[in-house]
C-alpha positions in Angstrom: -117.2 -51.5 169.3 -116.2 -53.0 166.1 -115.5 -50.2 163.1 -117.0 -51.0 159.9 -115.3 -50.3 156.7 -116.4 -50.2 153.2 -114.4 -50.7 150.1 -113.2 -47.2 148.3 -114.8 -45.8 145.4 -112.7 -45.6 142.9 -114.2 -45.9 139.6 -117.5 -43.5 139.6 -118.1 -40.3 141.3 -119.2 -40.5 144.9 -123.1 -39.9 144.8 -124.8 -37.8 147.6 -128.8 -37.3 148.5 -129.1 -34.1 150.7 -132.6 -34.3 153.5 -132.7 -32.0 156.1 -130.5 -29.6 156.1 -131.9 -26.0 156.2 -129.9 -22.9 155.9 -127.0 -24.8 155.7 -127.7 -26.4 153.2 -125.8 -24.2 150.6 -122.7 -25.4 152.9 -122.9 -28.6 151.8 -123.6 -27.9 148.0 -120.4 -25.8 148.1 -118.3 -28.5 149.1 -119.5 -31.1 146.9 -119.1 -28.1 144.2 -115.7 -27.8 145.2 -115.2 -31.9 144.8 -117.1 -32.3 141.7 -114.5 -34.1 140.2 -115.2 -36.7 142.2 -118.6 -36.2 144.2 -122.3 -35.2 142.9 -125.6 -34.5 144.4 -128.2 -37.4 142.9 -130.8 -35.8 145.0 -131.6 -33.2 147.4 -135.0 -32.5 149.7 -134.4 -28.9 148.7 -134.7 -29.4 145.0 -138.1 -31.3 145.7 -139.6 -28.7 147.9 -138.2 -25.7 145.3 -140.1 -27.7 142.5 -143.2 -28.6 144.6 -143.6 -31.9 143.1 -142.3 -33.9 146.4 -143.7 -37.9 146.3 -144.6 -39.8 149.2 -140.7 -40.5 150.4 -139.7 -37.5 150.3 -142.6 -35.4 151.8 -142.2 -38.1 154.7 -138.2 -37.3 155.0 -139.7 -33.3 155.0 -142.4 -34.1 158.0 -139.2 -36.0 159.9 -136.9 -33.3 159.3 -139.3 -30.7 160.5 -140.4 -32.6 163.5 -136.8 -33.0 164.5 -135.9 -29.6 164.0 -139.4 -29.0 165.8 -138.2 -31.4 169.4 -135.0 -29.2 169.0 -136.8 -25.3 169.2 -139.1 -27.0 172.1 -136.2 -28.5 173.5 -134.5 -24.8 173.9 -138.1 -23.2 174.5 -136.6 -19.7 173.4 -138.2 -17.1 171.2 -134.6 -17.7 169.3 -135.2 -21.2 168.6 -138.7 -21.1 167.2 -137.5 -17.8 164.9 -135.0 -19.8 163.8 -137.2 -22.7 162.7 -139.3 -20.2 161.2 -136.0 -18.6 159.2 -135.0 -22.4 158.7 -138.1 -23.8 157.1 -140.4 -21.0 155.9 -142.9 -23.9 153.9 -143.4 -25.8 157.3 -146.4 -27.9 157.3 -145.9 -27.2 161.1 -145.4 -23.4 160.6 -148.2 -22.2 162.7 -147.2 -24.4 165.6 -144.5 -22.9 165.6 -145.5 -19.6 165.5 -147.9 -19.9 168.2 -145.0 -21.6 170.5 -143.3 -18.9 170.3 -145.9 -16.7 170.9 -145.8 -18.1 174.0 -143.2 -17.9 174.8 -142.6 -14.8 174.3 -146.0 -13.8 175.7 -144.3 -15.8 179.2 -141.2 -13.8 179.0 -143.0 -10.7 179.1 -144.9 -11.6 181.4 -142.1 -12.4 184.0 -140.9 -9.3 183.6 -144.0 -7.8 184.4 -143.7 -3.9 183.3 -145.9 -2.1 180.7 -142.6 -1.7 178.7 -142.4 -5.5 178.1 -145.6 -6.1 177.3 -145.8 -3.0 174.8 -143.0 -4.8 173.2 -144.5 -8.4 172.9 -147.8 -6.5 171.6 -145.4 -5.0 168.8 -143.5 -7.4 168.0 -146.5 -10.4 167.9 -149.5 -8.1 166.2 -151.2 -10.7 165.2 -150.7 -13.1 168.5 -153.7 -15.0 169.5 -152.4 -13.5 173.0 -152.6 -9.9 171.5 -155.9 -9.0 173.7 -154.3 -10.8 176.9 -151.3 -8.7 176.4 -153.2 -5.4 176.2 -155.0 -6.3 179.3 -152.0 -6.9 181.5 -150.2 -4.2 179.4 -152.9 -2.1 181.6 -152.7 -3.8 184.7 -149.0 -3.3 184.9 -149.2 0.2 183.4 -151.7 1.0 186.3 -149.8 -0.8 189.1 -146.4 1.5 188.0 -148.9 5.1 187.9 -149.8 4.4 191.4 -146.4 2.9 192.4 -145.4 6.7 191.4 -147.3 7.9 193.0 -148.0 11.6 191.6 -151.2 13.0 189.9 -149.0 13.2 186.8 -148.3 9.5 186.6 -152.0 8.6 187.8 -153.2 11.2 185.1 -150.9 9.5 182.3 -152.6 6.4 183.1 -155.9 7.2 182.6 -155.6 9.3 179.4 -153.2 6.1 177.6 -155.9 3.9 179.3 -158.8 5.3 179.3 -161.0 1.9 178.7 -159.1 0.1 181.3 -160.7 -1.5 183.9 -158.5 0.1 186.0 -159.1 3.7 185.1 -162.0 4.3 187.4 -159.7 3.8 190.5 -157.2 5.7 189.2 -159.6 8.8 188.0 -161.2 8.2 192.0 -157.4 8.4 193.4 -156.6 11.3 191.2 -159.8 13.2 192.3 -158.9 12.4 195.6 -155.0 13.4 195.2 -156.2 17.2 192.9 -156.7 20.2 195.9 -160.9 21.3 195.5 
């Protein structure tokens, strides 16, 4: 490997164009705030988006920087991830994709755990999830299989008043008739 080097900048102020860098971003302006004697910021992404007059160059730098920071939140495939690309880049052309991803997610992770509990949560967390109604329905399906897993009247009789439209509160109104003395 050979190392490059470049002459030193000596007689003008070292000029910096800030793409891409999110939250951090006020990191960076800090710094070059704190070097301004000999650094300033020609151009910054940031200052494009704020003013919504982006050109062609920069709104391309925007879609590369979001798609990057898109591989990375896929890459991870956590509900952390895609909330922080939310956090990150609130005007997203790619915003809904991400929301829905980690929908998904999330919707998965409740899933494998698999109790009423977790799916309660996901439905109140994600109330406007395009997995909302699947949610509810397994929300029942696990609800029902932890009533009869108690296996008292009580438990069965919870079920079927918090789940009365359930396709699995006929069963459990037949096993509670069936558990309830004449």
């Amino acid at each position: 490997l050979s190392v490059m080097t470049f002459a030193s900048i000596t007689d003008r102020k070292i000029r910096f164009a800030l793409v891409g860098c999110g939250r951090i971003s006020k990191n960076h302006f800090d710094s070059i705030a704190q070097h301004a004697a000999h650094a300033e910021v020609v151009e910054s992404v940031a200052k494009w988006e704020k003013a919504g007059s982006l050109g062609d160059e920069a709104a391309a730098l925007i879609a590369a920087r979001d798609r990057s920071a898109l591989a990375l939140a896929r890459a991870a495939n956590t509900v952390a991830a895609f909330a922080e690309f939310r956090r990150n880049y609130p005007t997203s052309a790619l915003l809904q994709e991400v929301t829905e991803e980690e929908w998904r997610v999330a919707f998965g992770a409740a899933q494998a755990e698999g109790t009423s509990a977790s799916m309660k949560a996901f439905i109140e967390a994600y109330p406007r999830s395009t997995l909302r109604d699947q949610a509810i329905s397994q929300e029942a399906g696990f609800a029902y299989k932890e009533a009869v897993s108690a296996g008292t009247p009580d438990a069965i009789a919870t079920f079927t008043r918090s789940h009365p439209d359930s396709p699995y509160a006929a069963t459990a109104w037949e096993s509670l008739a069936a558990r309830t003395p004449g």
